[in-house]
C-alpha positions in Angstrom: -5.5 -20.0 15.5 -2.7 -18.7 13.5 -4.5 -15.7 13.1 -4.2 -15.2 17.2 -0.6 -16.4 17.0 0.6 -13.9 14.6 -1.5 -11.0 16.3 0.4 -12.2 19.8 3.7 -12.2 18.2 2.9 -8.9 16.2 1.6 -7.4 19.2 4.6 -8.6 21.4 7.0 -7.2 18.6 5.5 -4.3 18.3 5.9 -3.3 21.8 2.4 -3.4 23.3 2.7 -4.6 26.9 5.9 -2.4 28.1 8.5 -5.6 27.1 11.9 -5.5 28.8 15.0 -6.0 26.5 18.1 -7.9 26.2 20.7 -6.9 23.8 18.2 -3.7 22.8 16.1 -0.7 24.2 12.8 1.4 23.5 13.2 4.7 22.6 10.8 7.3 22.2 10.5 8.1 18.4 12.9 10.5 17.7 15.4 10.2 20.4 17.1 7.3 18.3 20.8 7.5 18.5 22.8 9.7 16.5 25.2 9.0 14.1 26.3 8.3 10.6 23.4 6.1 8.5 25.4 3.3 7.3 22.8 1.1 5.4 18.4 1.7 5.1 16.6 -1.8 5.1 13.0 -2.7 5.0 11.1 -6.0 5.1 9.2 -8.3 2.7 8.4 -11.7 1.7 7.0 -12.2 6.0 5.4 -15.5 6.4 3.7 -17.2 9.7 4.7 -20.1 11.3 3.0 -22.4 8.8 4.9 -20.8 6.4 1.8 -18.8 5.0 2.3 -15.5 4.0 1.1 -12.6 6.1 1.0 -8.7 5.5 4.7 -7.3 5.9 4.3 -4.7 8.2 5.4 -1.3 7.8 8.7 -1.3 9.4 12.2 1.1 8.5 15.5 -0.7 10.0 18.6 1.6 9.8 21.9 0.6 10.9 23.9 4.0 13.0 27.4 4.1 13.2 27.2 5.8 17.1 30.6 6.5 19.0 30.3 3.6 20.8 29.7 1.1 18.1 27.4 0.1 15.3 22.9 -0.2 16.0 20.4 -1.2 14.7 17.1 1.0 14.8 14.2 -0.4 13.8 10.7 2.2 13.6 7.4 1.6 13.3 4.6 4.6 13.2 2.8 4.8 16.6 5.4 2.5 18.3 8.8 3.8 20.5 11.8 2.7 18.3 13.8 -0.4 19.3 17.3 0.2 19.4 19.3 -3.2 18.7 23.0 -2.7 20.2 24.0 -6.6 20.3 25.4 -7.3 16.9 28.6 -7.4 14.8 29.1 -9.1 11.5 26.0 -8.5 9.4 24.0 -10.2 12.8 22.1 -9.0 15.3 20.0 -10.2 18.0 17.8 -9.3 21.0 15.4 -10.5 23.4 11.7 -9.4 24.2 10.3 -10.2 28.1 7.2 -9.5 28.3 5.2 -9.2 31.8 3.2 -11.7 30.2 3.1 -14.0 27.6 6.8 -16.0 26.1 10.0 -14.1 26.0 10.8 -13.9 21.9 13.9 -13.8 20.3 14.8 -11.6 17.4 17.8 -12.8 15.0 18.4 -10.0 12.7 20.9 -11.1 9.8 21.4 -8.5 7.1 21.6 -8.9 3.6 25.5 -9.7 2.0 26.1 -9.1 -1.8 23.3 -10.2 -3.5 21.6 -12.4 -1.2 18.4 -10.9 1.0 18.9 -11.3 4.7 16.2 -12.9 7.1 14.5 -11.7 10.5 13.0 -14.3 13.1 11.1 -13.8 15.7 10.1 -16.8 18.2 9.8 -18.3 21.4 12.1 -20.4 20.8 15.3 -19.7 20.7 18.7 -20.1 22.1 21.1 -17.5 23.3 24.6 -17.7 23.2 28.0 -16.7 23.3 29.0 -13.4 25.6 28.8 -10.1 24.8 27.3 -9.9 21.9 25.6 -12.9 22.1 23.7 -14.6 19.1 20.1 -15.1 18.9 19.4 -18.9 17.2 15.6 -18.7 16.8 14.8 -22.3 16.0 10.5 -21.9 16.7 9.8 -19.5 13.9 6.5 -17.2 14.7 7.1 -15.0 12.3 9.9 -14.4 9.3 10.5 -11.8 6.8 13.3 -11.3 4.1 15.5 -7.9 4.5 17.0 -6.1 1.8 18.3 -3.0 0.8 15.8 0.0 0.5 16.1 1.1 -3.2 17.5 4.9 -2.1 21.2 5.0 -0.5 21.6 6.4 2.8 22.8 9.7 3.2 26.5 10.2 3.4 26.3 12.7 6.0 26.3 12.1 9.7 22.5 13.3 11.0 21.1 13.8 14.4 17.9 11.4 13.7 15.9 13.6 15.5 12.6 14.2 14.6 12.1 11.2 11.7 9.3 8.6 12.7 8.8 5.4 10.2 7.0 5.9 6.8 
């Protein structure tokens, strides 16, 4: 059973059944915005609901400093790129509708000093606030630390064009 949970919520994630956003967007991979790199993170530690650990997947999150305002992009090989545009402070957040199946949120909050950060997704959730609004996900499907990817980002702006996840 938590098996077919975690594939739903990985499959739901991951994009599988053309999901529409809130606070986010698909993008083919390489037509992510362009912009300065201001941070690379990656994910580890992800556990299921039960709190069992499950394979972390392969994921690269970049935060973009864009002319209109800080992103998040995260990538995934063989998936379009999700484009998170509702954050500020260290937090962002998005919803997933799927034609089928529970709307998920994603909560996003990035590392500070020393401290890893944490990414949720879950059904349930509560949205609030205006624009941006904050994703509280309180039914956890899935959860994963965030921290810093070992290499710094490059200091110069870049296009992003062309670069698919590792």
């Amino acid at each position: 059973m938590t098996r077919l949970l975690l594939a739903g919520v990985v499959a739901a994630v991951a994009g599988c059944s053309s999901p529409r956003f809130v606070g986010a967007a698909a993008v083919s991979s390489g037509d992510e915005p362009a912009g300065r790199t201001l941070a690379e993170y990656e994910l580890t530690d992800c556990q299921n609901a039960a709190g069992a650990k499950v394979r972390t997947p392969a994921v690269a999150i970049r935060m973009i400093e864009t002319a209109s305002g800080r992103v998040l992009v995260e990538q995934r090989a063989e998936y379009d790129s999700l484009v998170v545009m509702n954050g500020r402070q260290g937090r962002f957040g998005a919803i997933t509708r799927a034609d089928s199946g529970p709307s998920l949120g994603r909560d996003y909050r990035l590392p500070s000093g020393e401290q890893p950060g944490v990414f949720t997704v879950g059904a349930k959730y509560r949205q609030s606030g205006d624009t941006p609004f904050v994703v509280d996900v309180a039914g956890i499907a899935f959860r994963c630390a965030i921290v810093v990817k070992d290499s710094p980002p490059p200091a110069e702006a870049s296009s992003n064009r062309g670069r698919t996840a590792p």
